[in-house]
C-alpha positions in Angstrom: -14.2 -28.7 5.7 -13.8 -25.0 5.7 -10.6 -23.6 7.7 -11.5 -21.2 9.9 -9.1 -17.3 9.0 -8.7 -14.2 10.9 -10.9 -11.2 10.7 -8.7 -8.0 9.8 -10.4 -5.8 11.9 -11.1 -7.6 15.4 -8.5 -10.4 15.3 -10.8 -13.3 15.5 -11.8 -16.2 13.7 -13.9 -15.9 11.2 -15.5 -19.6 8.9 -13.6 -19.7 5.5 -16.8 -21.1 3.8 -15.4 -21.4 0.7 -16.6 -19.5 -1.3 -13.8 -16.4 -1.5 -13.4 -12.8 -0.1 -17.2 -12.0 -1.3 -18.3 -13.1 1.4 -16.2 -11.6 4.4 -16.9 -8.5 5.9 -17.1 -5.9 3.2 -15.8 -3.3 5.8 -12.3 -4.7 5.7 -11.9 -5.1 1.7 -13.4 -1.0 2.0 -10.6 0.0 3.8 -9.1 -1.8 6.6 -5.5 -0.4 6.1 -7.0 3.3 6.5 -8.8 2.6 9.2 -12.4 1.8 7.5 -14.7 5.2 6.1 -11.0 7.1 5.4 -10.7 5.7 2.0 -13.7 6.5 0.5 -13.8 10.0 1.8 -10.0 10.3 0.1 -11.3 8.4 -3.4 -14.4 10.6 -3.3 -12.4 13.9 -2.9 -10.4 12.6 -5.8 -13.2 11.9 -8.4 -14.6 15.2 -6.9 -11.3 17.2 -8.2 -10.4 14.9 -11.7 -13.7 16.2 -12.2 -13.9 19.4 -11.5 -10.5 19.9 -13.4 -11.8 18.2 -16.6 -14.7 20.3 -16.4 -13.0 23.4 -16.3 -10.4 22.2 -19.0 -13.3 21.8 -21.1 -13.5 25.2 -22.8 -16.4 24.9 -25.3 -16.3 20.8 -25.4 -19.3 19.9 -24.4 -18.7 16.0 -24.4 -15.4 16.6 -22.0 -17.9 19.2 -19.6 -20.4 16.7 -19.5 -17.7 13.9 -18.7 -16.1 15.9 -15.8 -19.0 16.4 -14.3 -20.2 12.8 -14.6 -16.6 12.1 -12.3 -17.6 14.5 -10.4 -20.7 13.3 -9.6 -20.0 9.7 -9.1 -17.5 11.4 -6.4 -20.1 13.2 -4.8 -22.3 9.8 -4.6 -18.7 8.0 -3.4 -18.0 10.7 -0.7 -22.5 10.8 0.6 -22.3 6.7 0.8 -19.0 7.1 3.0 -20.3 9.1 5.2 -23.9 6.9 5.6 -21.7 3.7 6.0 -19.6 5.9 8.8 -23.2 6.6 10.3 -24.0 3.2 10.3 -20.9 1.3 11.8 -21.0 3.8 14.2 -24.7 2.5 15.3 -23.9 -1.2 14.8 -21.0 -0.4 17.0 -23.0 0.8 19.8 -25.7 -2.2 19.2 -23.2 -4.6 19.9 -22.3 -3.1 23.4 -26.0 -2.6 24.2 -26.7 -6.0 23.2 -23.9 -8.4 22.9 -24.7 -11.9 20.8 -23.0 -14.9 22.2 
């Protein structure tokens, strides 16, 4: 039998199913020490700049302009899926007072 652990975020029990940290709530392996959407805001910014800087470092390479703006890209999808999961605790958030499961 599965012991039951505490949920980061709300201080409850959660089941410990057995089968790892997959399966908790992804929203506390995301970010729970910088309280949730914060982190991937600050890891997109970051990709956003490596990139930008290895893009301008470039000169005539085109291999290291095409990989900075590859970074910078995958920063730019980072910092857009942030912001859409922001959106959508947000709306789960006020779900759950609207309509609270037992």
């Amino acid at each position: 039998m599965a012991t039951p652990t505490t949920n980061r975020r709300t201080g409850g029990a959660v089941p410990n199913n057995g089968k790892g940290d997959k399966f908790r709530n992804a929203a506390g392996a995301a970010g729970a020490a910088a309280g949730g959407f914060v982190g991937g805001f600050i890891a997109a910014f970051v990709l956003i700049a490596i990139g930008i800087a290895l893009a301008a470092a470039a000169g005539g390479r085109v291999a290291l302009l095409a990989a900075g703006l590859f970074i910078a890209g995958v920063g730019s999808v980072v910092g857009v899926s942030a912001a859409f999961w922001v959106i959508g605790r947000s709306e789960d958030r006020e779900r759950e007072r609207r309509d609270p499961r037992p």
